[in-house]
N, C-alpha and C positions, 0 to 999 in steps of 0.2 A: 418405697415409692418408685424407685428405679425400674423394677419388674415391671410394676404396675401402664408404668408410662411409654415405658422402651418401647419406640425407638423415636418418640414423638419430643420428651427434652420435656412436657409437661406433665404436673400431677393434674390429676383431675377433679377439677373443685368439687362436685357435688361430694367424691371420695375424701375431702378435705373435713365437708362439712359434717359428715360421717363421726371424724376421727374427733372433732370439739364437741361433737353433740352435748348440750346440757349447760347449766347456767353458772354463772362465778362460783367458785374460780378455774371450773375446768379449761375454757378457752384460754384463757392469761398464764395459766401454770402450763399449756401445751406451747404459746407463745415463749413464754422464758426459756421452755429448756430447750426449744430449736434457736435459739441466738445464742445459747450459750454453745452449742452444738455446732453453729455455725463462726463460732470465733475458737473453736478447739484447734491448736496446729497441728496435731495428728491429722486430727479427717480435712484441714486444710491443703493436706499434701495429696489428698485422693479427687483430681478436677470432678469427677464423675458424681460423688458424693456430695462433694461441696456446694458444687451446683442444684442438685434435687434438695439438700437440706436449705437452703439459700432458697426453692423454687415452691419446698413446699412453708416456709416461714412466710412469703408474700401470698400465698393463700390460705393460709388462716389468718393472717392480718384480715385480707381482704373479706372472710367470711364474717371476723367480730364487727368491723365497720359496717357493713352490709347493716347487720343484725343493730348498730347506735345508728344509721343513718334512718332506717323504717322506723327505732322508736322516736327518733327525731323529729321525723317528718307527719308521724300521727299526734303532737303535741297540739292543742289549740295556738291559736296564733301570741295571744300574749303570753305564752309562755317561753317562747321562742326570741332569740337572741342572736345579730347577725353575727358578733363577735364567735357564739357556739357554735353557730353555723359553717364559718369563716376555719374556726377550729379543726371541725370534723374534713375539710375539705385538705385543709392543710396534712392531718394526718393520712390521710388519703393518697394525696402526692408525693411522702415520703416510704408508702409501703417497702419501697424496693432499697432503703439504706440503711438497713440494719438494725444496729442500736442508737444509727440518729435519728430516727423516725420522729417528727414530731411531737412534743411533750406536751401535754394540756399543763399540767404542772408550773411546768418553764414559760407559756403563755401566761399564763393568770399571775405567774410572779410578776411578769415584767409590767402587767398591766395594775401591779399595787405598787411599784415603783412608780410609774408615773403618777397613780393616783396619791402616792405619799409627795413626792412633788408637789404636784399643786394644793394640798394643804397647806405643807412649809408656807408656801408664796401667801396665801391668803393671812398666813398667821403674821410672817412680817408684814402685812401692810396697815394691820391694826394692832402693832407692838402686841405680838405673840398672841394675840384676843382672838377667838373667834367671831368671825362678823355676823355671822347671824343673828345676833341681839340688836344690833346697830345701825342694820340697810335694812330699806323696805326690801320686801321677797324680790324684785325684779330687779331693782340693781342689787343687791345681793347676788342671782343667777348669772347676770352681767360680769360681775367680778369674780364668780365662778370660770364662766364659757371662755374669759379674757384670758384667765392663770392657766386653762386648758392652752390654748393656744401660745401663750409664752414657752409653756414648756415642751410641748410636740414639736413644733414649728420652730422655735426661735434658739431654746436651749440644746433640743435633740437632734435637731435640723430633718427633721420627718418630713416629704416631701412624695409626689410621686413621681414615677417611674418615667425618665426620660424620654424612652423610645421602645416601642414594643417590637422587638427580632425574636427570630428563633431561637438562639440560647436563652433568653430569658423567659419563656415560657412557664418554665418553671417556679421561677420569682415570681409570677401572677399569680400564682396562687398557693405557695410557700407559707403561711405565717409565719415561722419562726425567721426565717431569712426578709423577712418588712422588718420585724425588729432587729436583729442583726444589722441590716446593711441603712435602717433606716429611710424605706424607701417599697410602695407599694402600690397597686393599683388603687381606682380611686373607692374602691368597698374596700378594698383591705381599710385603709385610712378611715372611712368611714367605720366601719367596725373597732377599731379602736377607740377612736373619737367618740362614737355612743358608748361604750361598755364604760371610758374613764366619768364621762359625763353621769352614766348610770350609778355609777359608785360616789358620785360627788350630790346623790337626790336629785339631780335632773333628767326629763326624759327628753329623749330629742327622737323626731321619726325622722325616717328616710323615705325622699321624695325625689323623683325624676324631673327632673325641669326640661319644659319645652325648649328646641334652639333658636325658635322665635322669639325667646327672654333672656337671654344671653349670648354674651361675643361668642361666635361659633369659631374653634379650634380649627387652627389653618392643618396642622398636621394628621398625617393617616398614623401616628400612634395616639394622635387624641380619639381620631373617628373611631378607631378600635377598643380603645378602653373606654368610650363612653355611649357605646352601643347600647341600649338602642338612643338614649338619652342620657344627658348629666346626673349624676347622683348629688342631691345636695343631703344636709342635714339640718330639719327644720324645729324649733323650740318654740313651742306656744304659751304664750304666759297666762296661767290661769285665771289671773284676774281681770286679763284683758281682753280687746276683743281679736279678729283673725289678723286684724291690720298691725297689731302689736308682734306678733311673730316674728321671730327671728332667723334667717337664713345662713347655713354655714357652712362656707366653703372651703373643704378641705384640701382642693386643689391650688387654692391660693391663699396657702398659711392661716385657712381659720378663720377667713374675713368672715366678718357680722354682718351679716345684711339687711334692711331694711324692706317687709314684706314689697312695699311699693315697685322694688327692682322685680319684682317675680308676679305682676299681675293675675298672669292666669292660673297659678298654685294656689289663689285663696280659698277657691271649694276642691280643690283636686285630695284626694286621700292618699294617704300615707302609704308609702309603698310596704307589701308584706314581705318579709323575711325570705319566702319563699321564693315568691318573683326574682328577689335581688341574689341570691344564689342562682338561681337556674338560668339568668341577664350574664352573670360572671363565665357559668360554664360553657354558656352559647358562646360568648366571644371568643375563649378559648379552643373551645373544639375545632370554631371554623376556623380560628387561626392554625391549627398545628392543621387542619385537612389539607389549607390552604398551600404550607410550606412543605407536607408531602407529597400534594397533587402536581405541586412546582418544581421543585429538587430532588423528590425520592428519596428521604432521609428515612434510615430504618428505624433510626431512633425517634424521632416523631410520629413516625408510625405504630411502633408500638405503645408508647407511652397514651397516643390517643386512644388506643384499646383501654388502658387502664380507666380515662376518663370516660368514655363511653360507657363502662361498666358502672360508672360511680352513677351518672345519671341513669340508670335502670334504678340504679338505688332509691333514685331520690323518686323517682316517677318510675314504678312497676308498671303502672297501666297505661302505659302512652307507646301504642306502637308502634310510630314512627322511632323510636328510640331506640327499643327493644328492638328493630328490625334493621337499624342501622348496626347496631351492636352486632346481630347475629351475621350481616353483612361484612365486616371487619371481620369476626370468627372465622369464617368460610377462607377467608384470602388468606389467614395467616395460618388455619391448620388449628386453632387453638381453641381452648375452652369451649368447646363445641356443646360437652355435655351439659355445661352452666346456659347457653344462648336456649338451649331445647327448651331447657325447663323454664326457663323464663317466658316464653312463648308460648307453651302449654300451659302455664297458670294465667295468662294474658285471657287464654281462649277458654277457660275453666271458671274466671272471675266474673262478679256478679253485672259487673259496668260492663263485660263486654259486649261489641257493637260489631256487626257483621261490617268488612270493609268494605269501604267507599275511599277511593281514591284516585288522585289525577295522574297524569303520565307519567311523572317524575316518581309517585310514591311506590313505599316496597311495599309487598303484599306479603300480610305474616303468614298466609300460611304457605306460599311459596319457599316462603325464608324458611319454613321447617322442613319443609320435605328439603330441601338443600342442605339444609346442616345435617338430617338423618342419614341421606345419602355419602355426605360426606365424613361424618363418627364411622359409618360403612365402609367406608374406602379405608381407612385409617386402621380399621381392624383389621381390616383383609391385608394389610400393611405390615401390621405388629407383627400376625402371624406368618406372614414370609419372612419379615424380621428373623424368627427363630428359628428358622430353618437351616439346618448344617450342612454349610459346604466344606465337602472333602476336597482335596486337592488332587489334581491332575500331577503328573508327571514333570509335561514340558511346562508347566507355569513357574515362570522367571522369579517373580517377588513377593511380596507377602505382608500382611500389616502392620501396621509399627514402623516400618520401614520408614527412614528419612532418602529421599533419592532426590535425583536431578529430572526437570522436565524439560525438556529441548522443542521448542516451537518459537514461530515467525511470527512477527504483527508488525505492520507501516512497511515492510520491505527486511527486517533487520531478523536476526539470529538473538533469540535470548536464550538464556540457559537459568533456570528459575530453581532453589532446592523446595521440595512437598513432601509431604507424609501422606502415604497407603493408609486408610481408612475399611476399604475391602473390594472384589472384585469381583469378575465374572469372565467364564472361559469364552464367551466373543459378545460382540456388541448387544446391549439393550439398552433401548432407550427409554428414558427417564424425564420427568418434567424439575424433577428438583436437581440434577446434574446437568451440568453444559455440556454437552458432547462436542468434545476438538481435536482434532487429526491433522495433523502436516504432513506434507508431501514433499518433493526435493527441496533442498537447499534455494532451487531460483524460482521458488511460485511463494506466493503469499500465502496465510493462516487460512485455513478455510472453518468456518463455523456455523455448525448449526442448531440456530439459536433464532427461531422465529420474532423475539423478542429483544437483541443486540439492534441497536439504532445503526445506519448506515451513516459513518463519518466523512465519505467524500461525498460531497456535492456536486466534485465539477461532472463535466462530461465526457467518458469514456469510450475511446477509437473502440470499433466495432469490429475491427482483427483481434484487439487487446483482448477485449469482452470473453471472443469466441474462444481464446486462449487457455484464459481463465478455467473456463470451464472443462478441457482436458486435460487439463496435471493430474495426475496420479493420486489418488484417495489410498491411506495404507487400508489395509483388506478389515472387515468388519469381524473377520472367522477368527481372527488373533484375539487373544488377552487385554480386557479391557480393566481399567484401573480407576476408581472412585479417589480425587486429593483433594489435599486441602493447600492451597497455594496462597504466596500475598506475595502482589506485584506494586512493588511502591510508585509503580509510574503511571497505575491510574489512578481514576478519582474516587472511586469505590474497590480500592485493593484486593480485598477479602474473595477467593473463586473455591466453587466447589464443582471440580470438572470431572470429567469422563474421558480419559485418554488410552490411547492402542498404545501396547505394552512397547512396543518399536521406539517410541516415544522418551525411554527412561533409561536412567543409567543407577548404577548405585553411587552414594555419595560417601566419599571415603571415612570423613570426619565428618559426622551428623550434627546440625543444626539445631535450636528448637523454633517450630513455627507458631509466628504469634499472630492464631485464627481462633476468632472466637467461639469455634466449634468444636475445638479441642477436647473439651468436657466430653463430647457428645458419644464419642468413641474412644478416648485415653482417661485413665487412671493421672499420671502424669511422663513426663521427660528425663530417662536417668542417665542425659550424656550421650545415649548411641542409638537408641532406641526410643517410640512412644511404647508405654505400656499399652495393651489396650484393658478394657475394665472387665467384669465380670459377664457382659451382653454379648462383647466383640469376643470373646473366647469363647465361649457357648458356640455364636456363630462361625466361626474358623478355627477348630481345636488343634489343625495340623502346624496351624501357622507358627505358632511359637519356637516351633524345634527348628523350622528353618529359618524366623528370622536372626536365632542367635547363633545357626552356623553360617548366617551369611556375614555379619558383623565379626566373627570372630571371637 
């Protein structure tokens, strides 16, 4: 898959989809042997390997789920289950952890655990008897709904989720970590709380309560988790009429409510399964856009690719979806060949509808000529990728190399060690390398970086300024060098820069650097040297011979 992907760092799903083609057990026997593949310590010592085995394990995860989420989602409505639902999401957001991935297994135990709980409880209350001979059917359910609650709420201390931040993003929609930590948003909860009920002969539906009928939550992690409205869980007693209903709120340990507290729920329907999945993934998505549109957190950023993908799952035909999806794809370079196709069967499908949209919406077919163009760039990419450069004479350093980079920032001299990744005999400019050049000792860093924020604010003399501007640039005709650098003194460490060779010194005793790019061009670190992998020797063959008579 390395081949395939080089120099891009991803497989390519549609190629993914390829390789599982066909029904149980082809997918799950291709799933086993890459985790076992990927917990091997041999190919553990190879990042290059590891990485692609590790890169294509979460794409064929991501193809079987695709493939249970369609059959999921074409179920009629009663046969659908929020707890199932709840499930598949869960397994979802663990694609990327290996062999912890979400267990349906380890779900459904824990949910005959509680459901063996609240048995026990029922049997001691009628000396080991079961009550069903002995209550009429609604207190009978009563003393069901109650031992439910004793035991989530009281015994297990099941509860929701304090406060909704960025790290816990993940906990929203975790199952296995609600039971684990005891602690969920309010459908998680709710999902359990039907499924035990479900195995105890009661059915409870779920219903959005207006905030016109209930204390409206002063905090923005209630307003977030109860978007667009409260999730209650409502039980109707068959014998009775609407007004007998019972209201169940999981938010606060389980209370029974009386239908009277909820007037305008008496004709309202039950919320579908459906709704109440795609209520969950709405608050989530906007939440992590939210905290990447605010912070620039990469790791929210990517991970909201994976959820955006899940909701193409759940809704193929909705192209606001699919075109935010393919929207994301574009900025990150990724899965492009999966955004096409999804957008091609968008415009191929029977429901399709010529767009109509407001200022704000994307237009799919825009979105595809963007993503074609850019699967184009990416080729024309791969194959200068493998183009071999020989070396020059006067070219100072070579890949693998661990060296010293010497540049200014705030006034000050730093001296930073990085690893050669590869280079070029003078300047080109590049949108994925930062190009940076210093000049004497007494001028500041100069950068060019349309995209770097300017850190001073005050107001700078107008001698100063005009200063500025004639310090000495080193010459663009020298030896330019592609590193990988980590500066612990800012807030985003991690640089992937563009430095003139003047720039670097060799480092006597080599370092290793902890950039998570590493994979992307080394094998691994053997003390003196990056290996590079089987891509970066292809493309630099000379290099090897000099970087080990420069080390010695």
């Amino acid at each position: 898959m390395s081949s395939v992907a080089y120099p891009l760092g991803q497989s390519p799903l549609i190629v993914i989809n390829e390789l599982i083609a066909g029904s149980y057990p082809i997918p799950e026997y291709v799933q086993n042997e890459l985790e076992e593949i990927v917990y091997d310590k041999k190919i553990r010592e190879n990042k290059t390997t590891l990485h692609y085995a590790r890169d294509v394990l979460v794409k064929v995860r991501m193809s079987i789920m695709d493939k249970k989420w369609r059959d999921f989602m074409a179920q009629p409505e009663f046969r659908k289950s929020l707890f199932e639902g709840f499930a598949l999401i869960s397994q979802w957001s663990t694609l990327e952890h290996g062999k912890g991935q979400t267990c349906l297994k380890d779900l459904e135990s824990s949910i005959e655990k509680i459901t063996d709980r609240v048995k026990q409880l029922l049997e001691l209350e009628v000396g080991k008897v079961s009550c069903a001979s002995t209550d009429e059917p609604k207190k009978k359910n009563l003393k069901i709904l109650d031992s439910i609650n004793q035991v989530m709420f009281n015994e297990l201390g099941f509860k929701k989720l304090p406060y909704f931040h960025a790290s816990d993003y993940n906990l929203y929609s975790n199952f296995q970590q609600a039971f684990e930590r005891k602690e969920g948003c309010p459908a998680v909860l709710c999902a359990i709380y039907q499924e035990v009920a479900r195995k105890m002969g009661i059915v409870c539906e779920a219903v959005y309560c207006n905030q016109d009928d209930k204390e409206i939550e002063s905090s923005f992690s209630d307003f977030m988790m109860n978007r667009p409205n409260k999730l209650l869980l409502r039980w109707k007693d068959s014998a009775g009429s609407e007004d007998d209903s019972i209201y169940i709120d999981v938010c606060r340990g389980g209370s029974l409510n009386q239908s009277s507290l909820y007037p305008s729920l008496r004709e309202q329907p039950a919320a579908s399964v459906d709704s109440v999945l795609f209520n969950m993934l709405e608050v989530l998505t906007h939440f992590m856009w939210n905290q990447y549109d605010e912070y620039g957190l990469e790791k929210v950023r990517d991970d909201l690719l994976f959820y955006l993908r899940l909701k193409c799952s759940m809704s193929p035909q909705n192209p606001n979806v699919i075109t935010w999806y393919a929207e994301h794809c574009i900025g990150l370079g990724i899965q492009l060949d999966d955004a096409i196709q999804l957008l091609q069967n968008y415009f191929q499908s029977p429901e399709y509808k010529p767009f109509i949209g407001d200022l704000f919406s994307r237009n799919p077919s825009k979105m595809l000529e963007e993503c074609i163009s850019k699967l184009n760039e990416q080729k024309a990419e791969i194959a200068a990728a493998k183009t071999v450069h020989h070396r020059p004479s006067s070219l100072k350093f070579s890949v693998g190399l661990v060296v010293i980079c010497n540049y200014k920032k705030w006034g000050r001299n730093f001296r930073k060690p990085c690893v050669i990744v590869s280079w070029n005999v003078k300047f080109q400019e590049s949108n994925e390398w930062k190009s940076k050049v210093t000049s004497d000792d007494d001028s500041d860093e100069e950068e060019f970086d349309e995209d770097e924020e300017d850190l001073d604010d005050e107001e700078v003399d107008e001698d100063e300024n005009c200063s500025r501007t004639k310090k000495v640039i080193p010459s663009q005709d020298q030896p330019h060098y592609h590193i990988l650098m980590v500066d612990s003194d800012e807030d985003n460490p991690q640089f992937q820069l563009n430095v003139p060779e003047e720039t670097l010194e060799l480092l006597p005793a080599a370092v290793p650097i902890e950039h998570d790019k590493i994979w992307f061009h080394f094998e691994r670190f053997d003390g003196r040297r990056y290996l590079p992998n089987a891509e970066k020797r292809a493309q630099f063959p000379e290099d090897e011979a000099v970087t080990l008579s420069l080390i010695g």
